[in-house]
N, C-alpha and C positions, 0 to 999 in steps of 0.2 A: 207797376204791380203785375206786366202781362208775363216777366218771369216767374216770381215765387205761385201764379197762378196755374201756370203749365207745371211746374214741376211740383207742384202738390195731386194736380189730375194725372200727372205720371206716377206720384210713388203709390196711388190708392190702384190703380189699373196695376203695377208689380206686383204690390200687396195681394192682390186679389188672388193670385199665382201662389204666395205661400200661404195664406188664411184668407179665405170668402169672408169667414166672419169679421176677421179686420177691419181689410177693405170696409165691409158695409159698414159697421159700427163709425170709420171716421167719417165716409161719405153723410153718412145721416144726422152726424154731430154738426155739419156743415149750416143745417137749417139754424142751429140757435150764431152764426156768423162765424168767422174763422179767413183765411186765405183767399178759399173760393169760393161760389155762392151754390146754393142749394141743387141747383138746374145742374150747373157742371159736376159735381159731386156724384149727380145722380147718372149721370152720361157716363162719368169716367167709370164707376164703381161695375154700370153695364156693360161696359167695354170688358173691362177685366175679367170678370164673371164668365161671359160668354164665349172671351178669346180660352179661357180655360177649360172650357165642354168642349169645345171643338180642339184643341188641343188632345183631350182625353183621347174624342172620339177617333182622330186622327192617327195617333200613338197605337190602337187596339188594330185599327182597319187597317193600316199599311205595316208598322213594325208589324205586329203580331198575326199576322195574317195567315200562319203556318201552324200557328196553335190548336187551331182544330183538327189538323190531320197528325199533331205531334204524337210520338209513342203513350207517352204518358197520360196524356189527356184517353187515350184509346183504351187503357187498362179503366178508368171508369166511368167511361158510357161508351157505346155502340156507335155507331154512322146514325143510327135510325133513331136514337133518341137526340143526339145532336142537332136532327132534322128537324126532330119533332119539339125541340125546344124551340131552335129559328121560326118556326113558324108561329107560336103560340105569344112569342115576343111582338112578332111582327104585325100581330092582330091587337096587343093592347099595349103599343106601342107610346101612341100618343097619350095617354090615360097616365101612363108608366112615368113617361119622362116629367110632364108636371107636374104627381104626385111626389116626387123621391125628390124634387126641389124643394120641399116643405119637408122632407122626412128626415131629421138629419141620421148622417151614415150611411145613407143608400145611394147617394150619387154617384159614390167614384166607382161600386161593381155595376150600375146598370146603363153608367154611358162607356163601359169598357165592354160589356156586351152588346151597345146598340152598334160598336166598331166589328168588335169581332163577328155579328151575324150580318154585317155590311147594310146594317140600312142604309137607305136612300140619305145622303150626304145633304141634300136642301130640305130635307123633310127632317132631321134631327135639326139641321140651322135655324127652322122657323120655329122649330115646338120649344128646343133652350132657351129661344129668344123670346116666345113669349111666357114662357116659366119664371127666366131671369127679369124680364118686365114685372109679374106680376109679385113674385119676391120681393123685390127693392122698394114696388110703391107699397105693400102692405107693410115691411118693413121701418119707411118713409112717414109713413101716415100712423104707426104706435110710437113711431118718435117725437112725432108734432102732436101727440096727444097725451101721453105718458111723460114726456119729458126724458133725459140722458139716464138719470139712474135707474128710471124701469127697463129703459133698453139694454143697460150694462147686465143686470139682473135677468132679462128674458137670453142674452147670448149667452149666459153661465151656466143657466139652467139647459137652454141647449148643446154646449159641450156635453150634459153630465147626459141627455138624452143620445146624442150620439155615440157616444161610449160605450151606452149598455146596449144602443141597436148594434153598434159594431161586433159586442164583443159573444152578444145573443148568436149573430148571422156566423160570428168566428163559430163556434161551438154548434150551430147545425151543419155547419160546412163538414166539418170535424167529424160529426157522430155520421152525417151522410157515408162522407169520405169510408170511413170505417167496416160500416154494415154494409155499404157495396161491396170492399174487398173480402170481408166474410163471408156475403152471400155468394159472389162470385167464385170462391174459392170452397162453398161448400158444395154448391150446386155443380160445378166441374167437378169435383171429386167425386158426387153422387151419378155424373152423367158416367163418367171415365167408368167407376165400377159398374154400371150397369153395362155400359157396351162390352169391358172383360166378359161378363157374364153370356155375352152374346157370341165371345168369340172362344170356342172353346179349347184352342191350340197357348188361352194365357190363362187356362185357371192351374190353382194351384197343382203343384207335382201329386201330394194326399191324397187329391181331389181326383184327378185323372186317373191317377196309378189303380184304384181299388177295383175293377173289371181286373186288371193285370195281373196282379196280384193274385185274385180270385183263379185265374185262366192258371197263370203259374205254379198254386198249388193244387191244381188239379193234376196238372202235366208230373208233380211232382209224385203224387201218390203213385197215378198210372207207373212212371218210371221205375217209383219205390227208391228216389234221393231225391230229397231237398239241393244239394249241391252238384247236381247231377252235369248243369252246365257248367261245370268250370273243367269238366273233361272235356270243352267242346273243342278246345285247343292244346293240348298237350304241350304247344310249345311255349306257351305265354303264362306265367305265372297266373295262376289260379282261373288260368282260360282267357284269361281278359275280359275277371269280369268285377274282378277289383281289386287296387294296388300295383297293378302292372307296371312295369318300368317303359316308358316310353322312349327313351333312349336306347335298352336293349332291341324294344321293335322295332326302331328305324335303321339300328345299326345292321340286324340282318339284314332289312330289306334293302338299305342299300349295298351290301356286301353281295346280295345277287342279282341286285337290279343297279347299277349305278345311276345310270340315264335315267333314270324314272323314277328317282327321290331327291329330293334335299337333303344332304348332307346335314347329322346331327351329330354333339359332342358333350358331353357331362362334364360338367365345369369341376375343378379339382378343386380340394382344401373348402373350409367351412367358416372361413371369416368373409367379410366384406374384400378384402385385401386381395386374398389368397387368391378369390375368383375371379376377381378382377384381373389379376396380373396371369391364370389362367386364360381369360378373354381374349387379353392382347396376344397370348403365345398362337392360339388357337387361330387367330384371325391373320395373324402373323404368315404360321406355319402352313395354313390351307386358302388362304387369300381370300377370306371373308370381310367383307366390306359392311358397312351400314347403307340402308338401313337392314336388320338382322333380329332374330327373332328370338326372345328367352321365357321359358316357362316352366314350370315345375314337374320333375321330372314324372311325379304320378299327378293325374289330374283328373276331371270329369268337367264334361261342358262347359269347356273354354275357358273356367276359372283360372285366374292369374297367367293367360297368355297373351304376351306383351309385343309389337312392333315395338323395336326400339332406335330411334333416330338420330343419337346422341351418345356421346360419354355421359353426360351427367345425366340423363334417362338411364343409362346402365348400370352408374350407383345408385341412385335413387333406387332400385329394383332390386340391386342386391342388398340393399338395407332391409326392403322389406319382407324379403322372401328369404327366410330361414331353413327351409327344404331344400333338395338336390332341386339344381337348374340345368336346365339344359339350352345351350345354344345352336340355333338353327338357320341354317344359309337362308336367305330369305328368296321365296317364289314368288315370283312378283306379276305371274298370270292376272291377267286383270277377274277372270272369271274362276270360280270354286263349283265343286260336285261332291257329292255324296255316293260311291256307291257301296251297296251292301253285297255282298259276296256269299254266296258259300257250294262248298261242295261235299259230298259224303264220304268217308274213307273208303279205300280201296278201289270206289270207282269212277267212271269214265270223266269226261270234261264237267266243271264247275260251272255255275248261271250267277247271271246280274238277278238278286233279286229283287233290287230297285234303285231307282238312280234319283240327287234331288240335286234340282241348279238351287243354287244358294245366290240370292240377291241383296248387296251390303245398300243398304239405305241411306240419301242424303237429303240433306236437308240445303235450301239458295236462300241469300240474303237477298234483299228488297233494302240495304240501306235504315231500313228505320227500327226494325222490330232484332230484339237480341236472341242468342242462339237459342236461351228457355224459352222465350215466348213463340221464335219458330218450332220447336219440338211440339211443343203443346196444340200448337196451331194443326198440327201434320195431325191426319187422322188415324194413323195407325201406329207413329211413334208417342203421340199421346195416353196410349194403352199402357206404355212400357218407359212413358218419361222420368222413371226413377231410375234404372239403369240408364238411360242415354245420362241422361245427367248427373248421375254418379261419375260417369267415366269426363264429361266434362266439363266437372266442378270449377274448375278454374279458366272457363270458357264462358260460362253460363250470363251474363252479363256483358259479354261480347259481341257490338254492336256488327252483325256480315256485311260487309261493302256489295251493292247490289250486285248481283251475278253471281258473288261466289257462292260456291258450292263446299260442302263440310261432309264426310263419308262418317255415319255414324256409329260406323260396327267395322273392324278391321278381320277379326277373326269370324270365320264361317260354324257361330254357333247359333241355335236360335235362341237360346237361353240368354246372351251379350245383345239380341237384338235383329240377326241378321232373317233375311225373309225368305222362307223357306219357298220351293215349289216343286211338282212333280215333275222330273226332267226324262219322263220316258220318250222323249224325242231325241235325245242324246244316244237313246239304246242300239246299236247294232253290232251285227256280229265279229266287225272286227275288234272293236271297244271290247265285246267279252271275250276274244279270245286272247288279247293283249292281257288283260285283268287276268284270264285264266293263268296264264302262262309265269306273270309276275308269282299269283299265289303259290301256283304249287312249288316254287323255288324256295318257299319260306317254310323251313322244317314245323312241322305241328300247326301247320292253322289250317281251319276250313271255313270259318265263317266269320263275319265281321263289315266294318266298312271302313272305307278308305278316304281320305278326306283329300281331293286332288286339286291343285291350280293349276290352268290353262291359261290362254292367250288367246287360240282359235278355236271356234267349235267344229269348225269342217274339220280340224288337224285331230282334235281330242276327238271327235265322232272314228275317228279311222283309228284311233289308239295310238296316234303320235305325239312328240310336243307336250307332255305333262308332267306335271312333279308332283307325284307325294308328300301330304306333308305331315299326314299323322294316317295311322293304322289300328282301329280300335277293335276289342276283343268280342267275346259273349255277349255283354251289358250293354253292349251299341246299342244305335235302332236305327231301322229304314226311317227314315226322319222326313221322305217324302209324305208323311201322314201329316206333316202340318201346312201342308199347301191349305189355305182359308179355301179352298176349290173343295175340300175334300169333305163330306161327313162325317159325323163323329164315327156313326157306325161303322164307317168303311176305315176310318183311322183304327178301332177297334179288330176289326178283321181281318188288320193287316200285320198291327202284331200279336196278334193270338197266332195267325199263321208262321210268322218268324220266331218266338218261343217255341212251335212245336217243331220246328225245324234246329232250333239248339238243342233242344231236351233227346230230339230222334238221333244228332251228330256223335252229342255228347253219350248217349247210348249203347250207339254203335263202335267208337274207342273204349267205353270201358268193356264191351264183349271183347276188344283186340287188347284188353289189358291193364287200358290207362285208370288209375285209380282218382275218383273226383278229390275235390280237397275237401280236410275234414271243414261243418261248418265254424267250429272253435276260428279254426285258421281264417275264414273270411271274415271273423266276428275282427279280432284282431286287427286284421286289414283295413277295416273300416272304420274302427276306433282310430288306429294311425293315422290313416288317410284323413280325417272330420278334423284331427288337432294339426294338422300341417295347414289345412285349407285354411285356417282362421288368420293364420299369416297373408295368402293374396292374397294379392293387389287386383284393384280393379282392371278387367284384362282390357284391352285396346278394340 
C-alpha cells in the first residue's frame, strides 16, 4: 500500500498547482477513508498549497523584477506613488496575506505584489505557512463536521464568490486604469496651456500680431499707403512681402554671389513624373547629391520645406506638393543665422539690424521611454509636441536605443520648432560688411533677412565660409525677438522699430518712382498663396 499512498499525496500536492480548491476538497475527503489517511492528506494538500505562494511570490520577485521600472507601468503611476504603495503594503503586510487566504480571488494579485515590492522572502514563508495552516484545518474541521456534500456545496459557492471578487477587482482595475489616463492627459493638457500662456514667443500669431498690426496701420496713415511696404524692394515681387518666388531670389543672388549661396533650381513640368525626371537631369547636370533640399517655390515659415534623403522621400513629396518646387543643393553647416539687413536708397553702407543663432532641438534616448513620451518629457518641446509629432508620426512609438540622439527640427524656422536666440555676438564689422556687399549686388532689395549655414563661428564672424540658403523680403522679421531672454516689450519695440524702417525704405523709392502694388494684387496673392499651402507637407 506504500505505493498507491505516495502517489495519491503526490497527485493532491500537483493538484494544488492547477486548483487549491481541488487539492483540498480530495485531501479532506481523505477523513471519511480512501488511499491515504487523513494526517497525510493534510501534509500533502500543505505542501502543495504553500510550494504554490512561494512559487507565485518567486515568479513576481525574480522574473518580474523590472516591472516597476517598466515604461508602461510609468504612464500610471509616478516613482513616488510606487514608493508609497511599497510601503503602505509593507505595514499591513502580515494582516494582508492571512486575510486574502480566506478571501477567495485575492490571492494571486497580493502575493504577486508581496514579490514585486520584494518583501522579506522568510517573512511571506512563515505568514503563507500559517495562513495555509490555518485554511486546511478550518477547512478539515467543516468537513468532519458537515460532512462531503456540505463541503462540495461550500467550494461552489466559493468559485461563484471568487468570480464576482475577481471580476469586481477586474472592473476597478479598469475604471482606475482609465480616469488615470484622463486625468493625466487632462491635467498635462491644462499644465502644457498654462505654461504656452507664460511663454509668450508660442501664443497664437492673432494673438501677438494685434500691437502690429495697430503699429502698422498707424505707419500706414502717416505714410498715406496701406501697401506702402511692398515698394520696400523693387526687386522682389511685391517687395517680398507676399508670393515672391524664392527660386527667382536665390537665382539672383547666386548669380552675383556664387560662393556664398546654394545653389537653387525650379523643377520643370507639373506631374509627379515630369519633376522627377527634372530631379535626376538637375542633379545629373550640376552634381547634386542627396541628401538635398525641396520646397515650394512661394512659402512662409518653413512650411512644406523638406530635407530629403531618399528617392522614395522625393516621390513621396512630389505627390504631395502640387505647387512649384524648387530644388536646393543642400548646406550642410552645422549651425544656422538669422540676419536682418537693410539699407536706404541712395545712400552710403547698409547695417545688420539684427542677427539670431537658431538652435535645432534634440531630444537622447534612455532605452525605455518612446520618442512621444521623450518630447513630452522635454520642457520646452512639450509647449510645441503637436508639431514635433506631426513631423514624427511614424516615429512616435519608437522605442531610442539609450544615447541616441533625434534632431527635432531640420529647418531654421521657429514656427517647425527650432529655438530661437539673440546672436548679437556673432555681430562684427567684417560679417556687415560682407552682408553689405552681397546685398547691394542684388538689383532692388534693401531690406530683409538672410537665412545662412555655417560650419565655424570664428570663420562666419569674419564673413567667410557660409551659404545662403533662403533670402526673405518686407514680411520677414528680426526673429531675434523670440529669444525666451527677451520681453515681450522689447520684442514689441523691436518690430515697431523694423516696420518703421520698411514703411521709411519703402517711402523713400516711391519718391525715386517705384509705385507700391495695388492692395487688390496682394489680396490675390494671398488667396493663391493660403490654397497652395493646404497641399504641404509637414516640413522636416
Amino acid at each position: 500500500m506504500i505505493t498507491p499512498t505516495l502517489f495519491a499525496a503526490t497527485a493532491i500536492i500537483l493538484l494544488s498547482f492547477v486548483s487549491e480548491d481541488a487539492a483540498t476538497i480530495s485531501s479532506a475527503l481523505s477523513i471519511f477513508g480512501g488511499p491515504i489517511s487523513w494526517p497525510l492528506g493534510f501534509a500533502a494538500c500543505f505542501t502543495g498549497i504553500w510550494l504554490g505562494d512561494l512559487g507565485l511570490y518567486s515568479l513576481a520577485r525574480y522574473a518580474g523584477k523590472n516591472v516597476l521600472h517598466s515604461r508602461w507601468l510609468a504612464r500610471l503611476a509616478d516613482p513616488a506613488t510606487i514608493t508609497r504603495c511599497e510601503k503602505t503594503f509593507a505595514q499591513n503586510s502580515t494582516f494582508t496575506l492571512i486575510a486574502t487566504r480566506f478571501i477567495p480571488g485575492t490571492r494571486l494579485p497580493t502575493y504577486l505584489a508581496a514579490g514585486l515590492f520584494a518583501m522579506p522572502a522568510r517573512r511571506f514563508a512563515l505568514i503563507t505557512a500559517i495562513g495555509a495552516l490555518l485554511w486546511i484545518s478550518v477547512f478539515f474541521a467543516l468537513t468532519k463536521l458537515l460532512g462531503s456534500h456540505a463541503v462540495v456545496w461550500f467550494t461552489f459557492t466559493q468559485t461563484k464568490i471568487a468570480a464576482f471578487v475577481f471580476t469586481v477587482l477586474l472592473l476597478l482595475s479598469a475604471t482606475l486604469i482609465v480616469r488615470r489616463f484622463l486625468a493625466m492627459s487632462i491635467l498635462r493638457q491644462i499644465a502644457i496651456a498654462a505654461r504656452r500662456w507664460t511663454h509668450w514667443e508660442f501664443w497664437p500669431a492673432w494673438l501677438f500680431y494685434i500691437p502690429v498690426a495697430l503699429h502698422y496701420f498707424w505707419l500706414a496713415v502717416r505714410y498715406r499707403s496701406l501697401s506702402l511696404p511692398t515698394a520696400a524692394n523693387p526687386g522682389m515681387a511685391t517687395g517680398g512681402f507676399v508670393g515672391e518666388s524664392k527660386f527667382e531670389i536665390l537665382d539672383q543672388l547666386h548669380a552675383t554671389n556664387p560662393d556664398s549661396v546654394a545653389e537653387a533650381f525650379l523643377l520643370d513640368g507639373w506631374t509627379t513624373t515630369d519633376r522627377l525626371l527634372s530631379i535626376h537631369r538637375l542633379c545629373r547636370e550640376h552634381a547634386i547629391t542627396l541628401p538635398f533640399i525641396l520646397k515650394p517655390d512661394v512659402g512662409q515659415r518653413g512650411n512644406g520645406v523638406r530635407l530629403i534623403r531618399s528617392m522614395r522621400d522625393t516621390l513621396d513629396y512630389l505627390g504631395e506638393v502640387e505647387a512649384p518646387v524648387v530644388l536646393q543643393r543642400y548646406a550642410s553647416g552645422r549651425h544656422e543665422a538669422g540676419i536682418f539687413y537693410f539699407r536706404f536708397p541712395g545712400k552710403g553702407r547698409g547695417q545688420i539690424f539684427s542677427i539670431t543663432e537658431k538652435i535645432f532641438p534634440t531630444i537622447t534616448g534612455d532605452g525605455v521611454r518612446t520618442v512621444e513620451e521623450l518630447i513630452r518629457a522635454d520642457s520646452r518641446a512639450a509647449l510645441i509636441a503637436r508639431t514635433y509629432l506631426r513631423r514624427f508620426a511614424h516615429r512616435r512609438s519608437e522605442i531610442l536605443s539609450e544615447g541616441e540622439v533625434l534632431k527635432l527640427v531640420e529647418t531654421g524656422n521657429h514656427a517647425q520648432g527650432c529655438i530661437f536666440r539673440d546672436g548679437g555676438h556673432l555681430r562684427t564689422d567684417a560679417l556687415e560688411r560682407v552682408i553689405d556687399n552681397i546685398s547691394r549686388k542684388v538689383p532692388g532689395f534693401y531690406i530683409g533677412r538672410y537665412d545662412i549655414r555655417y560650419e565655424n563661428e570664428e570663420d562666419f564672424k569674419q564673413g567667410r565660409n557660409f551659404q545662403i540658403v533662403e533670402l526673405n523680403g518686407a514680411s520677414s522679421e528680426a526673429t531675434s525677438i523670440y529669444d525666451p531672454r527677451n520681453s515681450l516689450i522689447s520684442a514689441y519695440r523691436t518690430l515697431f522699430r523694423q516696420w518703421k524702417l520698411v514703411f521709411a525704405i519703402g517711402a523713400a523709392n516711391r519718391a525715386r518712382g517705384c509705385k507700391p502694388s495695388p492692395l487688390r494684387t496682394l489680396w490675390r496673392e494671398w488667396r493663391q498663396y493660403s490654397a497652395a499651402a493646404v497641399s504641404y507637407p509637414c516640413a522636416s
